[in-house]
C-alpha positions in Angstrom: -4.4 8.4 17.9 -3.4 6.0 15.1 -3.2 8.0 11.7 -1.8 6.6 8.2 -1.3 8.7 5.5 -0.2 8.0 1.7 1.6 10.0 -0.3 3.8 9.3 -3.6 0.8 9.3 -6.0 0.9 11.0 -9.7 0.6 10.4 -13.2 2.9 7.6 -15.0 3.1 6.5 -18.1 2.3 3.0 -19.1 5.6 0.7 -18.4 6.8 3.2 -15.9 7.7 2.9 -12.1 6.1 4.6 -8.9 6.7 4.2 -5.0 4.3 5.5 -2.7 4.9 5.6 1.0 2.6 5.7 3.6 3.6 6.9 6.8 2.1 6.2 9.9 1.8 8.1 13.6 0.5 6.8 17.5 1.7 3.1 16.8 5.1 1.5 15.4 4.8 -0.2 12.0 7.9 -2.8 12.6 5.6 -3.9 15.6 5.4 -8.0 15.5 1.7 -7.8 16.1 1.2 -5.8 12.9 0.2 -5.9 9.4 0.7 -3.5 6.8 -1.4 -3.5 3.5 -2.3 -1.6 0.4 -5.3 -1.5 -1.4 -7.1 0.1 -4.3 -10.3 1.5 -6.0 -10.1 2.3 -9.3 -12.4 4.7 -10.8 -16.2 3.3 -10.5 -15.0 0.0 -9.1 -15.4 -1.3 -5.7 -11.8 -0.9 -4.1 -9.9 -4.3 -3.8 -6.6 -5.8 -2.3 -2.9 -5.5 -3.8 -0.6 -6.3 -1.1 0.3 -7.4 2.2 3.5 -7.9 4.7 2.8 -9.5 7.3 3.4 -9.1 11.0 5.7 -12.1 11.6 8.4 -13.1 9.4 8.1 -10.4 6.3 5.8 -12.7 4.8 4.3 -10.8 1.7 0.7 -11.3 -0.1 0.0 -9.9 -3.3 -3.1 -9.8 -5.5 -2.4 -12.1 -9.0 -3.5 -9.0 -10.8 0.0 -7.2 -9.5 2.5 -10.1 -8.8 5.8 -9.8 -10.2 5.6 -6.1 -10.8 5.0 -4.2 -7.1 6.5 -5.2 -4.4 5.9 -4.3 -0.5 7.8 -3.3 2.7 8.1 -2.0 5.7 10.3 1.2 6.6 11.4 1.7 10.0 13.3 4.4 9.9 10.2 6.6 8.2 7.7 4.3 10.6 5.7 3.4 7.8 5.1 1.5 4.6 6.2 1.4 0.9 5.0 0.1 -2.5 6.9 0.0 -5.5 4.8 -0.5 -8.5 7.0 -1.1 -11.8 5.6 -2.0 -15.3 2.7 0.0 -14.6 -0.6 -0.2 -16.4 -3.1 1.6 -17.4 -5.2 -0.7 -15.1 -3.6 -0.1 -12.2 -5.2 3.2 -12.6 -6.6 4.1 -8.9 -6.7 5.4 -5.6 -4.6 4.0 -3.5 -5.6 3.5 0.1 -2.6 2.0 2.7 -3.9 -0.1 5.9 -2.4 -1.0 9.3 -3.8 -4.0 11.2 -3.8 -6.6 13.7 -4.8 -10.3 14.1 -4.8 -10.2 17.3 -7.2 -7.3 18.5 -9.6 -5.2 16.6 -6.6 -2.7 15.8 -7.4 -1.4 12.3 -6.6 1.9 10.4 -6.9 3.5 7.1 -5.1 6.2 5.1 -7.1 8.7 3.2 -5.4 7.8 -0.1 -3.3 8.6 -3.2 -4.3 8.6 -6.6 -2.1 7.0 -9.3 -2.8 7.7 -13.2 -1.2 5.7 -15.7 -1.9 7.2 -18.6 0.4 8.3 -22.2 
């Protein structure tokens, strides 16, 4: 069956860089029909959405709150996703949850997260 699982989280200090990867297993990532996406919940906070690529064209989506500094793709060769989160913040303190999806069924799966601390 469909799995996703992240991996790549740890502690960072603030203005410091971080890729986490997620890595996915019973479906193909590069697939046309599907979107990957990355989403967070910081501590206490209901979890929210940082980034998207989409299924058709590497359009990419990004919450305001992360724009300029993370940046999403796809990775064939590991069959899965990455983000690369640079300038981190102490903000951007959470667990980080990786999604796989379609628009054009009711395809959807989540990874069990990763936690990033940014933190001196």
């Amino acid at each position: 069956q469909a799995r996703l699982e992240e991996s790549g989280g740890g502690l960072v200090q603030p203005g410091g860089s971080l890729r986490l990867s997620c890595a996915a297993s019973g479906f193909t990532v590069s697939s046309h029909v599907i979107t990957m996406s990355w989403h967070r919940q910081p501590p206490g906070k209901e979890r929210e959405f940082v980034a998207a690529i989409g299924s058709v064209g590497d359009i990419r989506k990004y919450a305001d709150s992360v724009k300029g500094r993370f940046t999403i793709s796809k990775d064939s060769a590991m069959n899965g996703a990455n983000l690369q989160m640079n300038s981190l913040k102490p903000e951007d303190t959470a667990v980080y949850y990786c999604k796989a999806s379609s628009r054009y069924s009711d395809f959807e799966v989540w990874g069990q997260g990763t936690l990033v601390t940014v933190s001196s």
